[in-house]
KOLDOLO-130822 format. One record per residue (C-alpha): residue number from 1; residue in three letters; x, y, z. Coordinates in pm, 1 decimal, decimal comma, always signed. Layout:
seq;type;east;north;up
NUM;ALA;X;Y;Z
...
//
This chain:
seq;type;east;north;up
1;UNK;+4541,7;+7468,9;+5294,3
2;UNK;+4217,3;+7320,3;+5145,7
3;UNK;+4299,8;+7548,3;+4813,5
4;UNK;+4683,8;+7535,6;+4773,5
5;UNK;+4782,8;+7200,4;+4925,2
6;UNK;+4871,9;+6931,9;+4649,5
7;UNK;+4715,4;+6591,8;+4735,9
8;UNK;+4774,8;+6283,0;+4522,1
9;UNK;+4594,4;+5980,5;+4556,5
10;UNK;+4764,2;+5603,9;+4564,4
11;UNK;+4557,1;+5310,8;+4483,7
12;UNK;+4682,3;+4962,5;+4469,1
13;UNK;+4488,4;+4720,3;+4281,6
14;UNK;+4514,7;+4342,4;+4221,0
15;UNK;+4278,6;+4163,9;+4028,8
16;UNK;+3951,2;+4363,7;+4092,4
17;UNK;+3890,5;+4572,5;+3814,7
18;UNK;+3518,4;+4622,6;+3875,8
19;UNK;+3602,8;+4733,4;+4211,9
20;UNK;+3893,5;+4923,4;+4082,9
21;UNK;+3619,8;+5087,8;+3856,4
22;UNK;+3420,3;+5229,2;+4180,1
23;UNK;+3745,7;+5365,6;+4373,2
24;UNK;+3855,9;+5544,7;+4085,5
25;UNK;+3448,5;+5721,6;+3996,4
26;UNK;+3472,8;+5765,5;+4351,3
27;UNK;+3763,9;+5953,1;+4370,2
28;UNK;+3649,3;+6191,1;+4066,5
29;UNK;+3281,8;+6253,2;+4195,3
30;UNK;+3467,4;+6431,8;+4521,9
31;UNK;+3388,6;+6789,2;+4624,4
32;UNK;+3776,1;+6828,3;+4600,6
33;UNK;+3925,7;+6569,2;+4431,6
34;UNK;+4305,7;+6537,9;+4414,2
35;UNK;+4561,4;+6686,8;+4187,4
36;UNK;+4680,7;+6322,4;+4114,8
37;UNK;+4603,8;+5992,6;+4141,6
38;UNK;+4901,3;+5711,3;+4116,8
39;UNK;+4773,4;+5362,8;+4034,7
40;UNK;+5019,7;+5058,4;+4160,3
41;UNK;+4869,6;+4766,3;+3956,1
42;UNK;+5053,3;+4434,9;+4070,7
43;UNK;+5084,7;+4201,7;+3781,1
44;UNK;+4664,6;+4172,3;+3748,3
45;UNK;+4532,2;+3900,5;+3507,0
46;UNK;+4154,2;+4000,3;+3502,1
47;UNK;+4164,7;+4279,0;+3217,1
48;UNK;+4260,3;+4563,1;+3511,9
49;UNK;+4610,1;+4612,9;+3275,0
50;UNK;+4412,6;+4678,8;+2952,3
51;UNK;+4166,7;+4910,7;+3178,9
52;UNK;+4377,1;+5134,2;+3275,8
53;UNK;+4551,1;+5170,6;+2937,9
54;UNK;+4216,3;+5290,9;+2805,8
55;UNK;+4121,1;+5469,3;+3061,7
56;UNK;+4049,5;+5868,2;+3013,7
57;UNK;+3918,3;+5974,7;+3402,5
58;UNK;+3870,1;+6333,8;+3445,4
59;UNK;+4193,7;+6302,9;+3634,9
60;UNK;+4516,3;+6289,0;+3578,6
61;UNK;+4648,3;+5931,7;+3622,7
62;UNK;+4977,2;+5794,1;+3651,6
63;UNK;+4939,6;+5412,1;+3625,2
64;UNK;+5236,5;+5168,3;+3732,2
65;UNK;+5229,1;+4815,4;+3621,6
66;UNK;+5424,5;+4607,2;+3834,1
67;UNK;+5591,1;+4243,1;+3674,2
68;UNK;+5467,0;+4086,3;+4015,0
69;UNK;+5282,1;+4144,7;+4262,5
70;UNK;+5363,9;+4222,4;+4607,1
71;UNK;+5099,5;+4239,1;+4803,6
72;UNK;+4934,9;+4600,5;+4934,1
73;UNK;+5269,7;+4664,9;+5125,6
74;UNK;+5505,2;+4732,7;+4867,3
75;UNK;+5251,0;+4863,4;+4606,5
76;UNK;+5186,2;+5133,5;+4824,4
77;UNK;+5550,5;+5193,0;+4884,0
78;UNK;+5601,7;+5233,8;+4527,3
79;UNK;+5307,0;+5456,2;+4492,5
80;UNK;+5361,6;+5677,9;+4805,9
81;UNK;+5724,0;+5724,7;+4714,5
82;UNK;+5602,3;+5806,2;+4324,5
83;UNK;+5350,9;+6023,8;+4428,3
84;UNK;+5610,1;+6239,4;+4667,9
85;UNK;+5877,8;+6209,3;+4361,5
86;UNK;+5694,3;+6248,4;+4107,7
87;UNK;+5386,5;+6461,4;+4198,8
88;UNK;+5481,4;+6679,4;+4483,5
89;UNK;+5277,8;+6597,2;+4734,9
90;UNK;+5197,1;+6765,6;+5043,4
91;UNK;+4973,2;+6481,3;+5164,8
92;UNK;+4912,4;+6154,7;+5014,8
93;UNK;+4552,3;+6013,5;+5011,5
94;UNK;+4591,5;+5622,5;+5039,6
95;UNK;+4363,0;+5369,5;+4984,4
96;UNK;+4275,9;+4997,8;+4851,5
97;UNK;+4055,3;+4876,2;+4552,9
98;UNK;+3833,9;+4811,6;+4740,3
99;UNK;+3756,1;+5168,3;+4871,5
100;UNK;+3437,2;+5447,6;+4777,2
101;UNK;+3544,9;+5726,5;+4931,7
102;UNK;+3225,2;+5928,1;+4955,6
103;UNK;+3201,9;+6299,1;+4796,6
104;UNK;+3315,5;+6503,5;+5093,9
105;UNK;+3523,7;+6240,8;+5184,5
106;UNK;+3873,9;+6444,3;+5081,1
107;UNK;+3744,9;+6817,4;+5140,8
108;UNK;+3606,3;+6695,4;+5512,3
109;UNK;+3972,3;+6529,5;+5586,6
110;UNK;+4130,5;+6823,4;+5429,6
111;UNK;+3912,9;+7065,8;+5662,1
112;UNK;+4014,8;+6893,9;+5980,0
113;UNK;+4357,3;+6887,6;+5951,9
114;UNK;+4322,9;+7290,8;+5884,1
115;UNK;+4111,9;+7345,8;+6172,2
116;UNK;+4290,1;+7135,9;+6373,2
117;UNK;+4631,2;+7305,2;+6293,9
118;UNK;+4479,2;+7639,6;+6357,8
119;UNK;+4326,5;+7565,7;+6675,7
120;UNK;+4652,6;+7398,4;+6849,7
121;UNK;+4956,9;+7529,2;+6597,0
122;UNK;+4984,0;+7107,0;+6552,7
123;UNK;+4919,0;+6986,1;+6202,1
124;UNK;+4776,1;+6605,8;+6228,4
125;UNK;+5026,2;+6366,8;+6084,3
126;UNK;+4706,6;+6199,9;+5938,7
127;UNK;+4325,6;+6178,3;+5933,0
128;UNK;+4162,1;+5862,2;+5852,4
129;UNK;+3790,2;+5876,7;+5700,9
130;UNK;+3514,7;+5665,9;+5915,5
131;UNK;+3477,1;+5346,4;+5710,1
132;UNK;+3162,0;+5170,8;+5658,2
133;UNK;+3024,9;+4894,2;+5495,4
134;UNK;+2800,8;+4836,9;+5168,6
135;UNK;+2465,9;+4922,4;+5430,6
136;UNK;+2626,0;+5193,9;+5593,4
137;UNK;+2758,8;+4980,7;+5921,3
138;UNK;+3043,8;+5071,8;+6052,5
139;UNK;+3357,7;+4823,1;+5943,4
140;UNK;+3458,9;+4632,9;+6164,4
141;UNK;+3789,5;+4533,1;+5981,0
142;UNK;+3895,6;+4920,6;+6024,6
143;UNK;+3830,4;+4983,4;+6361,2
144;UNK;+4034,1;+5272,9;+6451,6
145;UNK;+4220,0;+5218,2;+6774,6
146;UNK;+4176,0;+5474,0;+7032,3
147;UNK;+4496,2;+5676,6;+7134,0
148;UNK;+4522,6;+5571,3;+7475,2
149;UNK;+4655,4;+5794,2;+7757,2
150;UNK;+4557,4;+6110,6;+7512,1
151;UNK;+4531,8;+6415,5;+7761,0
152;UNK;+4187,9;+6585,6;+7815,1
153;UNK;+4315,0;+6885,9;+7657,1
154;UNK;+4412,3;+6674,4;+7337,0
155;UNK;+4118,7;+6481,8;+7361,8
156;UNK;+3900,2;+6822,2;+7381,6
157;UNK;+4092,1;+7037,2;+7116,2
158;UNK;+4017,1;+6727,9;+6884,0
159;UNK;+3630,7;+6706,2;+6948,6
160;UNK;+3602,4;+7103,9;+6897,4
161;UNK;+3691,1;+6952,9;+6511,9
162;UNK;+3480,7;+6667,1;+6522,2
163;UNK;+3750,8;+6471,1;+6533,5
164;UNK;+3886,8;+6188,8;+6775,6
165;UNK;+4233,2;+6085,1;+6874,5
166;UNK;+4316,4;+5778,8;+6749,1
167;UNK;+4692,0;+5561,5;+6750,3
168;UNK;+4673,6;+5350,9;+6439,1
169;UNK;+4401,0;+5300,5;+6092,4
170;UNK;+4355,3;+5082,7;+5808,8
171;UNK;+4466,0;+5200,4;+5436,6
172;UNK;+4120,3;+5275,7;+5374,3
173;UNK;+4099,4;+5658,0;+5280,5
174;UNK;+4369,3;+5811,2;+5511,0
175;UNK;+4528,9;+6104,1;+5450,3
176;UNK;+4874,7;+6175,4;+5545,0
177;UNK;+5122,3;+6442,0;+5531,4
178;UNK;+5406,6;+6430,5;+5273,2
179;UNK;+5630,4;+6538,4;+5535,4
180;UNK;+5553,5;+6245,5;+5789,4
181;UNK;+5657,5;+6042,6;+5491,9
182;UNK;+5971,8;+6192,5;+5404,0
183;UNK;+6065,0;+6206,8;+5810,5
184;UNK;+5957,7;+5836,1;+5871,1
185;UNK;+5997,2;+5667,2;+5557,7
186;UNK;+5766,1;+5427,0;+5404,3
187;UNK;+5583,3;+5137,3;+5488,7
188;UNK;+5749,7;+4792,2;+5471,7
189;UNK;+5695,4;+4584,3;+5152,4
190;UNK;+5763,1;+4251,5;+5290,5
191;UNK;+5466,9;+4275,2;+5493,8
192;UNK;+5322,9;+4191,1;+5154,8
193;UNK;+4939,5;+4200,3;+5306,4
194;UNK;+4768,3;+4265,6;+5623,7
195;UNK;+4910,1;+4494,8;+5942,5
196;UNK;+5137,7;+4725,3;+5702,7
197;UNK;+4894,7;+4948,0;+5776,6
198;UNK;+4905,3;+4881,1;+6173,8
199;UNK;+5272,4;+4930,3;+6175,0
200;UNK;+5286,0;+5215,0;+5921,7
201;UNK;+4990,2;+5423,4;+6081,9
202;UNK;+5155,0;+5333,6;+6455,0
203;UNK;+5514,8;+5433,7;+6344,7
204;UNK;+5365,3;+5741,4;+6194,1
205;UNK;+5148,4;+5826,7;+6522,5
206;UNK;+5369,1;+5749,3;+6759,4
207;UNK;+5534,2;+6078,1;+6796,3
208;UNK;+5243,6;+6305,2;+6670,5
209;UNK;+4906,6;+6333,3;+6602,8
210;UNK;+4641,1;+6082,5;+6431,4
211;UNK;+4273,7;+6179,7;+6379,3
212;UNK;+3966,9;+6040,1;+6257,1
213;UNK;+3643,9;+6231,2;+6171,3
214;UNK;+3259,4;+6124,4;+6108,6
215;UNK;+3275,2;+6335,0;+5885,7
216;UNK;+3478,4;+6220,9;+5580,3
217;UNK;+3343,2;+5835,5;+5508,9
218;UNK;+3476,3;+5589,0;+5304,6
219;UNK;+3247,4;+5262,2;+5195,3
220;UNK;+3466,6;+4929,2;+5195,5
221;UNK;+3416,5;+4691,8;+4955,5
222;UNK;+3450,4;+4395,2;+5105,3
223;UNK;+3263,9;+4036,6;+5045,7
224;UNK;+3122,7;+3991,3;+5383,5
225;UNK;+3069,4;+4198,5;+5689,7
226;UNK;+3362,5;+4052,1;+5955,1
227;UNK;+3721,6;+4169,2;+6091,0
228;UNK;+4013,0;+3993,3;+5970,2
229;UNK;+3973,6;+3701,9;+6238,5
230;UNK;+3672,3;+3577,8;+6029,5
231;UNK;+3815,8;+3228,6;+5960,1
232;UNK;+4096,0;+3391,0;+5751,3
233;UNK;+4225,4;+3035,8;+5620,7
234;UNK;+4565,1;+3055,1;+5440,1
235;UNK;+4596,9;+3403,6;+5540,5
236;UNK;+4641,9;+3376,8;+5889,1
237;UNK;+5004,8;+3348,2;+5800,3
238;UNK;+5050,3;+3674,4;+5731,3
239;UNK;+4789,0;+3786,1;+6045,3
240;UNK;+5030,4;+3618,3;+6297,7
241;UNK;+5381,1;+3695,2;+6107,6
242;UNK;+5265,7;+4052,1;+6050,0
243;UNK;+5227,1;+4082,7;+6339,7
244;UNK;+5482,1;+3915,9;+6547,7
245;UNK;+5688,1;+4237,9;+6341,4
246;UNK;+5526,8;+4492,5;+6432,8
247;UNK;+5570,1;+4325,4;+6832,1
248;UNK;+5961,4;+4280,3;+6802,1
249;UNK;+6060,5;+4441,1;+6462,9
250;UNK;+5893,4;+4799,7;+6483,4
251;UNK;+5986,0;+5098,3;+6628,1
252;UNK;+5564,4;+5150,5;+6608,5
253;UNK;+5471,7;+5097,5;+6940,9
254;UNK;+5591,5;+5173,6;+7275,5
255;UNK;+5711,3;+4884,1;+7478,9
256;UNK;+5380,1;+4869,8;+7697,2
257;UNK;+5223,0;+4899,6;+7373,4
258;UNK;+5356,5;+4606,0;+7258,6
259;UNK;+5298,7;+4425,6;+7592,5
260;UNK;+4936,0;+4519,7;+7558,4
261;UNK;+4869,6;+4459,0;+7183,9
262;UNK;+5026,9;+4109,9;+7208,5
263;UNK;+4845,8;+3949,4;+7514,6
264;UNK;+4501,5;+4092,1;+7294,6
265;UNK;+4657,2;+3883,7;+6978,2
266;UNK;+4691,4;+3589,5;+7129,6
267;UNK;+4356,3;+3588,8;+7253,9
268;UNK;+4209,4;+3632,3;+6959,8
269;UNK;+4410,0;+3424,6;+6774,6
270;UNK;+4282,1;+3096,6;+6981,8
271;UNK;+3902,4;+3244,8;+6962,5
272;UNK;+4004,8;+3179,4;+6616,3
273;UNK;+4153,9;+2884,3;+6584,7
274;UNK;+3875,8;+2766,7;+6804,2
275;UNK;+3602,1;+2863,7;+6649,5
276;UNK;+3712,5;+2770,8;+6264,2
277;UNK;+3592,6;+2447,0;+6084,6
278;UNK;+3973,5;+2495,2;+5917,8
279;UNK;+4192,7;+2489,6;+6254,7
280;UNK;+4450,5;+2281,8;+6054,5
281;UNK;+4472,6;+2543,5;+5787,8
282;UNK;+4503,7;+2830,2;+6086,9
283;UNK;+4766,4;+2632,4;+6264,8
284;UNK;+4960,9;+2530,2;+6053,3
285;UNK;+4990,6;+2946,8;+5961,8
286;UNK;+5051,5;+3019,0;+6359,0
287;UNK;+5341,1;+2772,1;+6356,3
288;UNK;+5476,5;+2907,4;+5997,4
289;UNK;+5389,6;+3296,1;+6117,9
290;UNK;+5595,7;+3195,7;+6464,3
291;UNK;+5885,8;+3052,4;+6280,1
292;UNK;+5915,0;+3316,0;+5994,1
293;UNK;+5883,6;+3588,0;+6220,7
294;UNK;+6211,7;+3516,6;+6381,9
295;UNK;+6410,8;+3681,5;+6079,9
296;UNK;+6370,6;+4012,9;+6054,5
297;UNK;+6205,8;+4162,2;+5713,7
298;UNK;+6366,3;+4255,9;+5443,3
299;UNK;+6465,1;+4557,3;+5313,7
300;UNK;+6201,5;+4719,9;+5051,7
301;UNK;+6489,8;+4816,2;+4809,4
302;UNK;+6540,1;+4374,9;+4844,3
303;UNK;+6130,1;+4330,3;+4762,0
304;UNK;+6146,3;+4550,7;+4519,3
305;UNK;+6430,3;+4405,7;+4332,9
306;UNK;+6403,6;+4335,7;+3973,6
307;UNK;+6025,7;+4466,3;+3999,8
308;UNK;+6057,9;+4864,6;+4067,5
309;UNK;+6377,2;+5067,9;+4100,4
310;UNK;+6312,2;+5297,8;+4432,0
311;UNK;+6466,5;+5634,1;+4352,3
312;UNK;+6497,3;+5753,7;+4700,6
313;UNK;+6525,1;+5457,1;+4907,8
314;UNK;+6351,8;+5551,2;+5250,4
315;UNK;+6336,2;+5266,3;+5494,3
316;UNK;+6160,6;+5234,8;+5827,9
317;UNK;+6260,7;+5521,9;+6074,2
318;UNK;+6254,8;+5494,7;+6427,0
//
């Protein structure tokens, strides 16, 4: 599989061309690197356009310059769908701007997923890279969550791989199957930012298997060192929204699940109000997150409108 299988790359970039700069060297300096790499560019203004229209990697690119820019969500929908349309895919490596993968990162996830498939007949319907920070600590923004109520003999078959069972990941270096894609469609692109990757990762696992291994690592970008309840200011709109969707919108979770996952958001949600200098910023975003997350999203051929023309239209699967 690690020969034959045709992996393309999606990045989605807004206005961080240096960073931009890294994923992409990163992404060529790998042990195996991919047969593609699709590039959703939402409407930069910081010179990322004109860098990518000069730019001669050692790979082949396939840059898409969106008129506006909507958010991580629906660039990777137009870049997951692009690189199964247009690339022939047989897994899709995704990741943000902000992501190094490391050199082994691919060839390690690649490895596992083989392994894995030939020591249970189950092919994963994903492996997610370890993600650390800049000093080597792990992330705690991408803290994987832990498949609970994962049989020993699951649990067991995946640590003979060096792997661990996990339910959902971040869109930092995760490597899915083309066919989990085409069978559950893509993620939603009026998530715009944060938790598409929660529901999309959760929808995907829900009926199969999700790994992560030590062994293919990923470096995140980011500012500081924090999870997304670091005093997230205007943001924690789309945190509780988000959210709220994945809770009564998604097919992602089971109902316990969901039972679960919200009593753990809405304590962390008031350690967060609590504990910002800003708590009129962060409610005022509860209140609008509660009220807009009444109304169901909308469709991603409706996002999309006027901005990319979806060829094969896959929405949200249960």
């Amino acid at each position: 599989m690690t020969s034959q299988a045709v992996v393309v790359a999606v990045v989605v970039t807004y206005n961080r061309r240096e960073l931009l700069q890294t994923t992409l060297s990163g992404i060529a300096s790998g042990s195996r690197v991919p047969d593609a790499v699709v590039v959703v560019d939402n409407a930069s203004t910081d010179g990322t356009a004109e860098f990518l229209r000069d730019y001669q990697g050692p790979l082949a690119t396939d840059v898409v310059t969106l008129n506006a820019n909507v958010g991580g969500a629906g660039g990777f929908v137009v870049g997951m769908e692009r690189a199964l349309l247009d690339h022939g895919a047989d897994h899709v490596w995704i990741m943000d701007d902000d992501t190094e993968p490391q050199p082994t990162a691919l060839a390690e996830a690649l490895d596992v997923s083989t392994a894995y498939q030939q020591e249970t007949g189950d092919t994963p319907a994903f492996i997610a890279s370890r993600v650390v920070w800049t000093d080597g600590r792990d992330h705690p923004m991408n803290r994987m969550r832990p498949r609970m109520g994962a049989s020993e003999e699951a649990r067991n078959a995946a640590a003979r791989v060096g792997a661990t069972q996990i339910r959902s990941a971040s869109f930092v270096s995760v490597l899915i199957r083309a066919e989990e894609i085409r069978k559950y469609g893509l993620p939603i692109a009026d998530y715009f930012i944060w938790n598409d990757d929660l529901e999309y990762t959760a929808r995907v696992s829900r009926r199969g298997t999700a790994l992560t291994t030590e062994a293919s690592v990923a470096n995140h970008h980011t500012k500081v060192f924090g999870d997304a309840g670091a005093d997230p200011g205007p943001r924690f709109y789309y945190e509780v929204r988000n959210k709220l969707w994945v809770y009564t919108r998604s097919s992602a979770l089971a109902p316990w699940e969901k039972v679960l996952f919200t009593g753990a958001s809405l304590r962390n949600w008031t350690r967060t109000i609590a504990a910002s200098p800003n708590r009129k910023v962060l409610l005022g975003g509860l209140l609008k997150g509660l009220r807009h997350s009444l109304k169901a999203p909308r469709s991603n051929a409706q996002v999309l409108e006027g901005i990319y023309a979806l060829r094969n239209v896959q929405e949200p699967a249960s």
